[in-house]
Backbone as numpy.savetxt, mean C-alpha at the origin, in Angstrom:
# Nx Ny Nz CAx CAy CAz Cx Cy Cz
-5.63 -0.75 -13.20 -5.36 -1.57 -12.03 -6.65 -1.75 -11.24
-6.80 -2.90 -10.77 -7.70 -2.99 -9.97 -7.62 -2.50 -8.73
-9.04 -2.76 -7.84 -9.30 -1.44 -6.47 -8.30 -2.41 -6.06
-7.10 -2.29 -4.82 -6.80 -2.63 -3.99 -7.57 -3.03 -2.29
-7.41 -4.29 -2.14 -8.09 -4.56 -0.77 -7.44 -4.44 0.07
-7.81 -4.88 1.67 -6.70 -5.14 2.77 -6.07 -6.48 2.66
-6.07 -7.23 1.88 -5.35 -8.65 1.28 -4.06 -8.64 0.28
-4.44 -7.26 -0.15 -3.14 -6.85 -1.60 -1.89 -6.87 -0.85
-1.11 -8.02 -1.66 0.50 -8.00 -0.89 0.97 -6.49 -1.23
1.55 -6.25 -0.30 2.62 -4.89 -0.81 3.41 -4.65 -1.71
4.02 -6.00 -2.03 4.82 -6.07 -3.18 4.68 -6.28 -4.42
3.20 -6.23 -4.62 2.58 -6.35 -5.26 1.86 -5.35 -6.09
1.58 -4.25 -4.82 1.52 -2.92 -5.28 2.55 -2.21 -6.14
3.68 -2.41 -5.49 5.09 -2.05 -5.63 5.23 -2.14 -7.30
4.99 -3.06 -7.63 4.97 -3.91 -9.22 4.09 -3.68 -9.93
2.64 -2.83 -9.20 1.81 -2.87 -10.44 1.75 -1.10 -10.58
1.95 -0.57 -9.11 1.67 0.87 -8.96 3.01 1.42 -7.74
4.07 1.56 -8.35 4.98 1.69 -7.80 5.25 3.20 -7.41
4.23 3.90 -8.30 4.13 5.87 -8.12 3.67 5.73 -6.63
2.75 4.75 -5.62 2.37 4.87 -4.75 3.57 4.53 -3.67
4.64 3.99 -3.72 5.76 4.38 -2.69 5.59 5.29 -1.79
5.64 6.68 -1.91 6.03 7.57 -1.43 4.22 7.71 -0.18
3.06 7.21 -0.59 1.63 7.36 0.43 2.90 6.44 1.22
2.78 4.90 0.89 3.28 4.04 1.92 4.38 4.71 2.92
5.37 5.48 2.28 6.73 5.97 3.86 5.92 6.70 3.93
5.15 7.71 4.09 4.56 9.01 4.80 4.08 8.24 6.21
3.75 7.09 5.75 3.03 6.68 7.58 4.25 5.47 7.57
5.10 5.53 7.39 6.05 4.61 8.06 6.32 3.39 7.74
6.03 3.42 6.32 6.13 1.83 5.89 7.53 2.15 4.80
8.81 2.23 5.49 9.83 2.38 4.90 10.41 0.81 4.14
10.01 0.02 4.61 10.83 -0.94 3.74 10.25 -1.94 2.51
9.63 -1.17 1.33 8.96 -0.98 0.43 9.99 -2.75 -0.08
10.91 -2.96 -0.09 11.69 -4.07 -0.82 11.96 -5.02 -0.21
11.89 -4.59 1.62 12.15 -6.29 1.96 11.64 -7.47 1.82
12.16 -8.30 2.97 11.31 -9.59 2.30 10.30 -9.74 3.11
9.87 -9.01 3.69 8.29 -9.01 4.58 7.18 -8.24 3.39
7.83 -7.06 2.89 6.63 -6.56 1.59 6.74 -8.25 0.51
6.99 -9.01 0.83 6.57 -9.75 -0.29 5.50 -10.88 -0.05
5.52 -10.98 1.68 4.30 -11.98 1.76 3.32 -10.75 2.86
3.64 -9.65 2.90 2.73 -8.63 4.27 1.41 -7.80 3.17
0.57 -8.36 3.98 -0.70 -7.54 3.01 -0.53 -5.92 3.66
-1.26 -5.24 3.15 -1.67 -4.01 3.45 -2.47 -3.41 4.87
-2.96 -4.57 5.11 -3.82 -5.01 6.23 -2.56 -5.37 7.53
-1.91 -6.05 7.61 -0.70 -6.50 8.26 0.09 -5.32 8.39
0.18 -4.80 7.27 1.47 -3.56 7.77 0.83 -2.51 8.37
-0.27 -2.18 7.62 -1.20 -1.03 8.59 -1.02 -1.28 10.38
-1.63 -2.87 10.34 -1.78 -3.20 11.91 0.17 -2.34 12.55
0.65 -3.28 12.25 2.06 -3.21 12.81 2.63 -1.84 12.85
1.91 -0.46 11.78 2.68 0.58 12.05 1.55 1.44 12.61
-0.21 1.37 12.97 -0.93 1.62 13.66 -1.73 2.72 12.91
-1.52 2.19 11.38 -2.59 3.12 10.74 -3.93 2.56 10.27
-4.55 3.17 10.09 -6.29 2.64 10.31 -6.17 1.94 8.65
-6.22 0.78 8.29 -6.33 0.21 7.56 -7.74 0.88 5.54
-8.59 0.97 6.45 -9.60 1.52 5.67 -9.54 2.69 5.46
-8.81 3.67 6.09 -8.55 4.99 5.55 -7.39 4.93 4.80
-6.37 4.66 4.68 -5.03 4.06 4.41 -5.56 3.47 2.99
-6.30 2.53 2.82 -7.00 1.84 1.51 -7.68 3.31 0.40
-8.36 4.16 1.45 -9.48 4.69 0.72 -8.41 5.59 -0.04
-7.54 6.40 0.72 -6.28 7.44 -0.10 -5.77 6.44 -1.06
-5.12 5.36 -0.70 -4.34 5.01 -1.84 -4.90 4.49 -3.09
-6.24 3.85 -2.92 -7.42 3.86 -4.35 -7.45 4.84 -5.04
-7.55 6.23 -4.03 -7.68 7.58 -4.79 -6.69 7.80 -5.87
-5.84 7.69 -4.98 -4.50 8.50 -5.52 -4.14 7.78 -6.89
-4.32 6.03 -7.02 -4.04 5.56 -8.22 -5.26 6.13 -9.31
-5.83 6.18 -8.56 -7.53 6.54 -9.65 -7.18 8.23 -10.24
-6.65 8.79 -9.37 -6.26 9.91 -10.07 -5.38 10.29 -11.26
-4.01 8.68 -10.74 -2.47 9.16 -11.65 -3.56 8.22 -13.02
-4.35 7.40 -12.70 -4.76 7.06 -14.29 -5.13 7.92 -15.16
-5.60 8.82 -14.78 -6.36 9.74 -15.44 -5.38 10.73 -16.03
């Protein structure tokens, strides 16, 4: 999978790296299926639930970079 930016729809994640669910609810992004994860970047939901966007990016790169391995 490629790095994820602050542009990557959510639902998009959801579909390519769906093991990452569980980073997204830890800071409050419970609604992994509605119809806002289908046009809300990563960047957008960060804003709206008040998590720092670029730290938020840097864990969840990790974490896929890890389950590849």
């Amino acid at each position: 999978m490629a790095t994820l930016t602050k542009d990557t729809i959510i639902s998009e994640v959801m579909m390519t790296a769906p093991e990452t669910a569980p980073l997204f609810q830890a800071i409050g992004m419970h609604c992994l299926g509605c119809a806002m994860a289908t046009g809300e970047s990563i960047e957008e939901a960060c804003m709206v639930h008040g998590v720092d966007p670029d730290a938020f990016l840097e864990n969840l790169n990790a974490f896929i970079a890890a389950s590849a391995k």
